[in-house]
VODRENLO-786784 format. One line per field, with one value per residue (C-alpha): residue number from 0; residue in three letters; x, y, z. Coordinates in nm, 3 decimals. Layout:
N
n: [NUM/...]
res: [ala/...]
c1: [X/...]
c2: [Y/...]
c3: [Z/...]
END
This chain:
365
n: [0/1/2/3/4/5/6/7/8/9/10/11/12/13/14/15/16/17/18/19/20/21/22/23/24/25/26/27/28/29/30/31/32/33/34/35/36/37/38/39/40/41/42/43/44/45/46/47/48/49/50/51/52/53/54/55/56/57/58/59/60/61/62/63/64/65/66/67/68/69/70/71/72/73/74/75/76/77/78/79/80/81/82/83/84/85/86/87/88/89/90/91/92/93/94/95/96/97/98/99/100/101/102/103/104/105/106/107/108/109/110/111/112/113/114/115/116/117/118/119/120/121/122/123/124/125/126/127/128/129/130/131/132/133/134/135/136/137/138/139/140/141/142/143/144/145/146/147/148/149/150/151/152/153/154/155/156/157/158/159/160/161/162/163/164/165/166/167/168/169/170/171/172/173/174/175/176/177/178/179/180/181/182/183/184/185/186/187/188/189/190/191/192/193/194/195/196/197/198/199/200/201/202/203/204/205/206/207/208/209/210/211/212/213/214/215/216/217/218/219/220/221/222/223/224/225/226/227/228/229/230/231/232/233/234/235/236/237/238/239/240/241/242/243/244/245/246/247/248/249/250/251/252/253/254/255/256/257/258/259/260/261/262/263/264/265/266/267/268/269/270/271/272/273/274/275/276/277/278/279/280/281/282/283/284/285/286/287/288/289/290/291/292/293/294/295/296/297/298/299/300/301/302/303/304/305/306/307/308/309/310/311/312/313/314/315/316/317/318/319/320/321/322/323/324/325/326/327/328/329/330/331/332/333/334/335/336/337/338/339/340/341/342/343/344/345/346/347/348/349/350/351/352/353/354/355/356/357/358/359/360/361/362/363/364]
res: [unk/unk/unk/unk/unk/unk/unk/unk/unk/unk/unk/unk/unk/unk/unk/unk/unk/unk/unk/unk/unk/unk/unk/unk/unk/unk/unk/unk/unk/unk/unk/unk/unk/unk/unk/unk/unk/unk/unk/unk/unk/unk/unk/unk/unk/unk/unk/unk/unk/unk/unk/unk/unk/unk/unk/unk/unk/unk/unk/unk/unk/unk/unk/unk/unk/unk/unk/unk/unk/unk/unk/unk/unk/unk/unk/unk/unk/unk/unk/unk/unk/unk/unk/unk/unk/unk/unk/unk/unk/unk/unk/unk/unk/unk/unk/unk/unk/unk/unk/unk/unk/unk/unk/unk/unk/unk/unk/unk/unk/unk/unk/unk/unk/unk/unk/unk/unk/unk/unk/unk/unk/unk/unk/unk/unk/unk/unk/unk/unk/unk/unk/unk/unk/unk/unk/unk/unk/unk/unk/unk/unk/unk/unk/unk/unk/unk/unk/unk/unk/unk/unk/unk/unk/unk/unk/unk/unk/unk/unk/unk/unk/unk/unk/unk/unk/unk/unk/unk/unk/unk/unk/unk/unk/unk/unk/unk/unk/unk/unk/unk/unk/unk/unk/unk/unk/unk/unk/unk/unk/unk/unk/unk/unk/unk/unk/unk/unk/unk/unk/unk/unk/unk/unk/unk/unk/unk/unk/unk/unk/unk/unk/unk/unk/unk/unk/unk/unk/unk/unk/unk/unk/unk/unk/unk/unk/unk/unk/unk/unk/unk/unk/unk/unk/unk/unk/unk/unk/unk/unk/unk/unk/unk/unk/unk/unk/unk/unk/unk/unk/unk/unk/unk/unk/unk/unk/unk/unk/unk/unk/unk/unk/unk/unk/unk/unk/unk/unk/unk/unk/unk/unk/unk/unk/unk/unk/unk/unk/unk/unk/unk/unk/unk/unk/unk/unk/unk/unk/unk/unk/unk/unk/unk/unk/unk/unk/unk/unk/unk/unk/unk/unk/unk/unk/unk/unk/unk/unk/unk/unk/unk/unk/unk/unk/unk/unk/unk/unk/unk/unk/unk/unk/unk/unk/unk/unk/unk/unk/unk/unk/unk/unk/unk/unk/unk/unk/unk/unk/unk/unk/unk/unk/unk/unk/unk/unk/unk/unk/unk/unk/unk/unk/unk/unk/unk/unk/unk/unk/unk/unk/unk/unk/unk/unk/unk/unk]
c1: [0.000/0.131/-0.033/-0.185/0.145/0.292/0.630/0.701/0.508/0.499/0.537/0.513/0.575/0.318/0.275/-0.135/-0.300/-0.709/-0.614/-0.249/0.019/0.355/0.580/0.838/0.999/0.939/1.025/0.973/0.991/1.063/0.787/0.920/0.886/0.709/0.445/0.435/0.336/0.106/-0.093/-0.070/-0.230/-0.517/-0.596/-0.624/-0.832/-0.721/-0.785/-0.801/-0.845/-0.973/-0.677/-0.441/-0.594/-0.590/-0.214/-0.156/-0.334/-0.133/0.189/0.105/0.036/0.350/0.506/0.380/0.458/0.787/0.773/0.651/0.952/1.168/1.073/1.035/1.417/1.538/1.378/1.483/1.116/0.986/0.647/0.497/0.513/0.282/-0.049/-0.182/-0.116/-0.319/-0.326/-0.447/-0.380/-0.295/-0.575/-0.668/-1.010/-1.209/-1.541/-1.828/-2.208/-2.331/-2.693/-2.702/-2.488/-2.398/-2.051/-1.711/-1.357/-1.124/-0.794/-0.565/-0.279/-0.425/-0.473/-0.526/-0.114/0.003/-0.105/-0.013/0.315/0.357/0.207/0.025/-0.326/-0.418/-0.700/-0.781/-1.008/-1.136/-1.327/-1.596/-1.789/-1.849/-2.002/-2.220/-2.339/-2.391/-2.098/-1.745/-1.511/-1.265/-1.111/-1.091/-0.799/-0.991/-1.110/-0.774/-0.674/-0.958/-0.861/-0.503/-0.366/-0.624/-0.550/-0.857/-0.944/-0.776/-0.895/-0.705/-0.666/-0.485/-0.358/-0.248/-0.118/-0.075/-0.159/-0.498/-0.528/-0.783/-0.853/-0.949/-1.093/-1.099/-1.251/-1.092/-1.155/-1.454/-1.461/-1.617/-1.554/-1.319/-1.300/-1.077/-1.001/-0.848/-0.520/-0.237/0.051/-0.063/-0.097/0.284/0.419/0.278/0.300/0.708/0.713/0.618/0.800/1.148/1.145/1.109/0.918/0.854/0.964/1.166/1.120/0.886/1.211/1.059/0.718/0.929/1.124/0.769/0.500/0.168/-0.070/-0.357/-0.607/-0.516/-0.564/-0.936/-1.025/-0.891/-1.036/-1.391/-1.412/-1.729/-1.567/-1.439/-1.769/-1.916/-1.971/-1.871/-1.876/-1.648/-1.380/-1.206/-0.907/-0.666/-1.018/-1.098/-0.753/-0.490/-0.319/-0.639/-0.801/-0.547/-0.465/-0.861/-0.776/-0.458/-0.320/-0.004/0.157/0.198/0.609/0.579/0.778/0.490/0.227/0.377/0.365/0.004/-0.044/0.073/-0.106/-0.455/-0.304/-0.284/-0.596/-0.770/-0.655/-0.674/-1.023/-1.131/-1.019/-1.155/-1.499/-1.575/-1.586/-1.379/-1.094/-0.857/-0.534/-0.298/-0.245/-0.038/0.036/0.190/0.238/0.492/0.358/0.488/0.795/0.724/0.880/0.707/0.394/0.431/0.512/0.227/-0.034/0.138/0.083/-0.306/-0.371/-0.224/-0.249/-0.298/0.026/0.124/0.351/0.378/0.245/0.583/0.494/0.233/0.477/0.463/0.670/0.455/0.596/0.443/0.087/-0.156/0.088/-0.002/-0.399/-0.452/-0.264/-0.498/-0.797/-0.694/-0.683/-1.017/-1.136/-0.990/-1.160/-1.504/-1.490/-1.613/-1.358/-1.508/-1.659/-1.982/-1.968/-1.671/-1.774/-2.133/-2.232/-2.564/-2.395/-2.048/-1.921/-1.669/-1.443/-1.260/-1.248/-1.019/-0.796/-0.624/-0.320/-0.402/-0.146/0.043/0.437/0.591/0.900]
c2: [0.000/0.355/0.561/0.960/1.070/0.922/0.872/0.493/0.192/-0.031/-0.447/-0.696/-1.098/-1.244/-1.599/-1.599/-1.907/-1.731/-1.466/-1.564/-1.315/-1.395/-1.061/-1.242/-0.957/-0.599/-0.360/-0.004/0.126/0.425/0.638/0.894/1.290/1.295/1.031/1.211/1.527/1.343/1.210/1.528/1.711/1.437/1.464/1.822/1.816/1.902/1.916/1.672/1.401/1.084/1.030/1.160/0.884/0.649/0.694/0.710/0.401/0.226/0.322/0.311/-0.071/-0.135/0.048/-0.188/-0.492/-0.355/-0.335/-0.696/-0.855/-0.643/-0.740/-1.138/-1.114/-0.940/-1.257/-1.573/-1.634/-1.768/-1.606/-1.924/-1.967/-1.659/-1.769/-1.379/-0.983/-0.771/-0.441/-0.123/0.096/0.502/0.666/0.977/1.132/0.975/1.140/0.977/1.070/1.368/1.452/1.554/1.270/0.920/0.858/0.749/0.640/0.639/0.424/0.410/0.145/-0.096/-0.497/-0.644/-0.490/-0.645/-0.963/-0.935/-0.838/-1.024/-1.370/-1.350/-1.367/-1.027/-0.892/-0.501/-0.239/-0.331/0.010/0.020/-0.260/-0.125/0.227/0.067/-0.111/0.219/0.277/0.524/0.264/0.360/0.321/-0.083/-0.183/-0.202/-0.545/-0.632/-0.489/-0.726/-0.983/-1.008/-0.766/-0.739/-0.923/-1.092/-0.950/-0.608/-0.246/-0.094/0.157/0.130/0.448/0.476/0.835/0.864/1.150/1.089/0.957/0.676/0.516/0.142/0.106/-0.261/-0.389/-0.784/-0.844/-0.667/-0.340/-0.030/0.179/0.321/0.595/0.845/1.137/1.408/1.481/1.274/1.342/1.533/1.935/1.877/1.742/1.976/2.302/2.199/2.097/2.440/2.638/2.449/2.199/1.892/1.579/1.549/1.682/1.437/1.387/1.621/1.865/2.176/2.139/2.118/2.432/2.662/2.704/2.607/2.954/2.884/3.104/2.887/2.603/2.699/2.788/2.474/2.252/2.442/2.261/1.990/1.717/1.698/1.714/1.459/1.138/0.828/0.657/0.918/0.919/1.202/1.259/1.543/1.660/1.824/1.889/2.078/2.384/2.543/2.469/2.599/2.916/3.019/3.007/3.149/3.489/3.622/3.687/3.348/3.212/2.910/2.739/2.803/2.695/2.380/2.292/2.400/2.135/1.903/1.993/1.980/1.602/1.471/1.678/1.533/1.149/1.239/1.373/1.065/0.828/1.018/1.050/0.713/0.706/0.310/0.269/0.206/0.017/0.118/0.345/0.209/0.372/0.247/0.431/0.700/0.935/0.673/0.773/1.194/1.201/1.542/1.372/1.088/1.322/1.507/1.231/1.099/1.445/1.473/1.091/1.077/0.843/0.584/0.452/0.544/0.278/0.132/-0.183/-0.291/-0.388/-0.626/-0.767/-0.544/-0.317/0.014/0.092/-0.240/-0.246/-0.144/-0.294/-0.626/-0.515/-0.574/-0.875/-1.008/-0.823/-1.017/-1.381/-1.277/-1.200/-1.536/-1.760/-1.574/-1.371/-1.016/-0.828/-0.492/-0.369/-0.196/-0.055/0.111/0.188/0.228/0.004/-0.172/-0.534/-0.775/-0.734/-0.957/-0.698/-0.656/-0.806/-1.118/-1.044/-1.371/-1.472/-1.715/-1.864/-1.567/-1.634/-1.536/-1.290]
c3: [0.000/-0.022/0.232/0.277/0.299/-0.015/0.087/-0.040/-0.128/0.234/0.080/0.342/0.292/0.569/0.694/0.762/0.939/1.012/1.279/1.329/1.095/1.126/0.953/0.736/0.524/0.497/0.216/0.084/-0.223/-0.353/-0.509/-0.778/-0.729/-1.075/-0.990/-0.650/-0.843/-1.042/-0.722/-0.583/-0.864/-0.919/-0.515/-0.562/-0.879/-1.235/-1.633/-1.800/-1.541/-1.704/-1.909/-1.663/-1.425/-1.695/-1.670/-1.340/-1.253/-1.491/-1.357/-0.997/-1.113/-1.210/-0.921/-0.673/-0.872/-0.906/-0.541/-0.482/-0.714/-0.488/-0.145/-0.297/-0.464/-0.131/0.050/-0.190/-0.260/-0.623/-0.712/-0.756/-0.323/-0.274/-0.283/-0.312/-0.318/-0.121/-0.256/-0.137/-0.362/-0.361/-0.254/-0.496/-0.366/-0.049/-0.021/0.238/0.183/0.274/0.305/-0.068/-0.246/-0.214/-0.086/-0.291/-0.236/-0.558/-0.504/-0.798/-0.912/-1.153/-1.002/-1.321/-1.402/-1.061/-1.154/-1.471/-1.387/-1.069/-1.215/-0.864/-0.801/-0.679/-0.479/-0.452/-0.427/-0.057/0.031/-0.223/-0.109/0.236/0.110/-0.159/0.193/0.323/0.496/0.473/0.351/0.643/0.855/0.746/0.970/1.347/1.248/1.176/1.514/1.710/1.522/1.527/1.810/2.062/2.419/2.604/2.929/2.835/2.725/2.509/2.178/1.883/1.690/1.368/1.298/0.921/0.705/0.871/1.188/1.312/1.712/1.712/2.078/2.187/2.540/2.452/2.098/2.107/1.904/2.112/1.887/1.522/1.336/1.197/1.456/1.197/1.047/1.119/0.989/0.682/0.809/0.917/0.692/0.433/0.635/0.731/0.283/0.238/0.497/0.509/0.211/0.411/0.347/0.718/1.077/1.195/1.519/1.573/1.617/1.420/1.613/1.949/1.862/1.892/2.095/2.044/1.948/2.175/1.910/1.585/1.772/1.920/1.559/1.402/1.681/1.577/1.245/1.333/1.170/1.548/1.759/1.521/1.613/1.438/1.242/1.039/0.843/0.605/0.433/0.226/0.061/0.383/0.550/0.364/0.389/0.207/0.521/0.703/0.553/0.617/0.985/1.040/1.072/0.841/1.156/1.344/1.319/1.094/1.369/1.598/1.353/1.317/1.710/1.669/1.437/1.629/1.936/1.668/1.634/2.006/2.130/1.886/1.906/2.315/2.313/2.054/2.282/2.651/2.475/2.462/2.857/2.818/3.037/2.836/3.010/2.719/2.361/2.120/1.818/1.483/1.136/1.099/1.335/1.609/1.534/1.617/1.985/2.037/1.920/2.171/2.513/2.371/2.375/2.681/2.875/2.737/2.824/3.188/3.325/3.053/2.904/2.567/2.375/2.023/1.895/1.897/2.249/2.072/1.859/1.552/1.426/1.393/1.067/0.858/1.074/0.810/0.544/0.746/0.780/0.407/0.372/0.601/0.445/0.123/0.299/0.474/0.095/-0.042/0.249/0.155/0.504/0.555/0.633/0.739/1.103/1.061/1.384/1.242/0.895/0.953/0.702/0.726/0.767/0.753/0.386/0.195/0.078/-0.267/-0.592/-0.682/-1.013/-1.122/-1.208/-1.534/-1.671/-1.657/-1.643/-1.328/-1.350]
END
């Protein structure tokens, strides 16, 4: 999958037995600045857009099975020992229903050139299914979480800060609760693209260096997406730096701005999480925000006294968790098993998710 952020394609080689994922290999793969530009431009809207996604599907295609004969010839394995690819995709435009229009998710990178490419029976395009049932199509990995992560007799939430972030809240295996809290990673690492030329804040360093402006932060937290209750879910449509701009002053230091926007980040995951009145015995958080330290003592400071880890402490590396999720997604899809959680999604019932793309008698490379 390549993620809201679109800095690399995440390829993982799982062992799956039901509910049971064992992480074999891990790669990522590069993503080029022009196809970057070209996602960019499509998410934002442009001229010309059918043939330019015409294109771009194509390509991002043969990007991730360029990625998947990389991460198999890093591991030793013949195509012909993977029984499937999982694929995600690059999501372009994510849009759930709104009281005047059915809802949509568009994810780009063509299946049919995976397994075409690959010689691997691919399955894909594992959102649509759920909002045709009425539901957002996202977040899909908490029943992946329940499944796979959660401990019996314990309370817990799972984070994953992205571009957009989303709170799986688990009492056992039982899902309380998911849904996607606001941005992630996204504002950041835009605002810090524009300001300094960076593709993220490592660290959280540049948010570290200011101080949070107490008015942006009111105005930003004002947006309803935040009082609403889910099931919800959004994405780059809604927060960019458009959305930013109309709330800030000229006069705020960038540096400043940026620890704003990573306050907006934890108050939001924070207040996500309190709202659900669960005592929760532990956060962990995977995707790359778990690796923002200034995000972390954040959250840490506006969840006292719950403990605030990674799911490395569950045995998986933060970095490859949603990677993982739609591995499993696909083997759920293969074994004829819904794979969504319509307490999550909203949709009206359990779905099989995604379409099955075969491999023939396609050659493998």
């Amino acid at each position: 999958m390549s993620g809201t952020s679109v800095d690399a394609v995440d390829c993982v080689l799982t062992q799956i037995d039901g509910d049971r994922v064992e992480l074999l290999a891990t790669h990522s793969h590069p993503i080029s600045a022009s196809l970057r530009a070209d996602i960019a431009s499509l998410s934002r809207g442009s001229a010309d857009e059918i043939e330019r996604l015409g294109l771009l599907d194509r390509a991002l295609g043969a990007l991730f099975a360029e990625a998947c004969q990389a991460l198999l010839t890093n591991t030793g394995t013949p195509a012909k020992d993977v029984f499937a690819i999982g694929s995600h995709g690059q999501t372009l435009r994510h849009r759930p229903a709104g009281a005047d229009r059915p809802g949509f998710t568009l994810q780009a990178g063509d299946p049919n050139t995976i397994a075409e490419q690959t010689g691997i029976t691919t399955v894909a395009d594992f959102r649509r299914r759920d909002i045709a049932a009425g539901g957002h199509g996202a977040p899909l990995a908490p029943a992946f979480h329940a499944a796979v992560m959660a401990k019996e007799d314990a309370r817990c939430a799972i984070v994953n800060v992205g571009g957009i972030a989303n709170v799986t809240l688990l009492d056992g295996r039982t899902i309380i609760a998911g849904f996607d809290t606001g941005p992630g990673n996204t504002l950041m690492d835009h605002w810090i693209g524009q300001q300094l030329g960076e593709r993220y804040d490592n660290e959280g360093r540049w948010a570290a260096s200011g101080t949070p402006d107490e008015g942006l932060l009111s105005r930003l937290l004002s947006d309803p997406f935040f009082s609403q209750p889910g099931p919800k879910s959004t994405g780059k449509e809604h927060f960019n730096l458009d959305w930013l701009k109309a709330h800030h002053p000229d006069n705020i230091n960038p540096a400043d701005i940026q620890a704003t926007l990573l306050a907006l980040t934890s108050s939001t995951i924070a207040m996500a999480i309190r709202n659900q009145n669960l005592r929760v015995d532990t956060v962990y958080l995977c995707g790359g925000g778990a690796h923002n330290r200034a995000l972390l003592t954040a959250l840490q400071e506006a969840l006292d006294p719950m403990p605030v880890t990674t799911t490395a402490a569950l045995g998986f590396d933060p970095d490859w968790v949603e990677a993982a999720a739609f591995a499993w997604l696909a083997a759920r899809t293969l074994a004829q098993q819904p794979g969504n959680a319509p307490i999550v999604t909203g949709a009206t019932g359990p779905r099989i998710l995604g379409a099955i793309f075969a491999a023939g008698n396609q050659k493998s490379t």
